[in-house]
C-alpha positions, 0 to 999 in steps of 0.5 A, spaced: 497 504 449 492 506 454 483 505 453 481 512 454 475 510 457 480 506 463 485 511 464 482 514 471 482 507 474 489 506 472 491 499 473 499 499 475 504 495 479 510 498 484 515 496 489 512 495 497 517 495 503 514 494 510 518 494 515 516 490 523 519 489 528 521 482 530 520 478 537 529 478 536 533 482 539 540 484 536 548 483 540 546 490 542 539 488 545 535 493 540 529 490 536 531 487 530 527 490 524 525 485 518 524 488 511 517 485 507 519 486 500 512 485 496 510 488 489 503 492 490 498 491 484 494 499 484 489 502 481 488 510 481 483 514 483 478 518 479 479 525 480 472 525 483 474 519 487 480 523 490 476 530 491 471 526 495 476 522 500 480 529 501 473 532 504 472 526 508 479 527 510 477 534 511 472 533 515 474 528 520 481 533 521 477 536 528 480 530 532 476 524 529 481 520 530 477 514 529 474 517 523 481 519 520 482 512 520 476 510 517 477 514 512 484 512 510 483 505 511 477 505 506 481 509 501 486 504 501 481 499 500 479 502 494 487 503 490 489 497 493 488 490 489 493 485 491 501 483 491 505 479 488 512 476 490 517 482 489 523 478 484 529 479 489 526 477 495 522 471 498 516 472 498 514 475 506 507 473 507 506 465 509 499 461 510 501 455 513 507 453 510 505 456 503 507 463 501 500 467 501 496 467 496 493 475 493 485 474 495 480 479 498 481 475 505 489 476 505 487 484 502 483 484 508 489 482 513 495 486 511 491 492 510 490 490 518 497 491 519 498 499 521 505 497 519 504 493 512 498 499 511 503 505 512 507 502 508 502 500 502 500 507 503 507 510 502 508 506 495 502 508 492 504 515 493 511 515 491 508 512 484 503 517 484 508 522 484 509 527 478 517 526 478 516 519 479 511 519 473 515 523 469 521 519 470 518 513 468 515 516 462 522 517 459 524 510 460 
């Protein structure tokens, strides 16, 4: 069941995997690429929300690089809430010894990442999907 009053901020949860390159290289000598499986904790936009990015990003379309990025960054902050530990893979992110906490301040540094913040970006709007919805749905 869902509150009705919440359902334009939708609070969901779906499978992140971030691919970086590593400082080893294979037999072959190319760069070995590791796989950082996490769960990322969302929420949905409103559709006034949502409109209001899409001019952003409309508008800084004319080249504003700088812009673009700002606005993507900002609109990423606002639909991502966290991450947890994915329940097939070891926790990828590490603070000293121990395995990363989700806080603001960790939010802050993966979404600093270009690779962890594609691939943040790529999750949501797969789960955002209408087949993805309607697959789900049935279940």
């Amino acid at each position: 069941m869902f509150q009705i009053s919440e359902l334009a901020k939708n609070v969901f949860k779906f499978p992140v995997c971030a691919r970086l390159a590593t400082d080893k290289l294979d037999e072959k000598g190319n760069t070995v690429i590791a796989e950082a499986w996490f769960i990322g904790k969302f929420q949905s936009v409103s559709v006034e929300e949502g409109t209001e990015l899409a001019k952003k990003i409309t508008a800084v379309k004319t080249g504003d690089y700088e812009g673009m990025v700002e606005t993507i960054s900002e609109q990423l902050s606002r639909v991502f809430l966290g991450f947890e530990k994915h329940p097939k893979h070891p926790m990828p992110f590490k603070d000293g010894q121990e395995d990363a906490v989700s806080s603001p301040e960790t939010i802050k540094q993966l979404l600093n990442s270009k690779e962890v913040s594609d691939a943040i970006q790529a999750a949501y709007n797969e789960a955002r999907r209408q087949d993805i919805a309607t697959k789900n749905s049935r279940k």
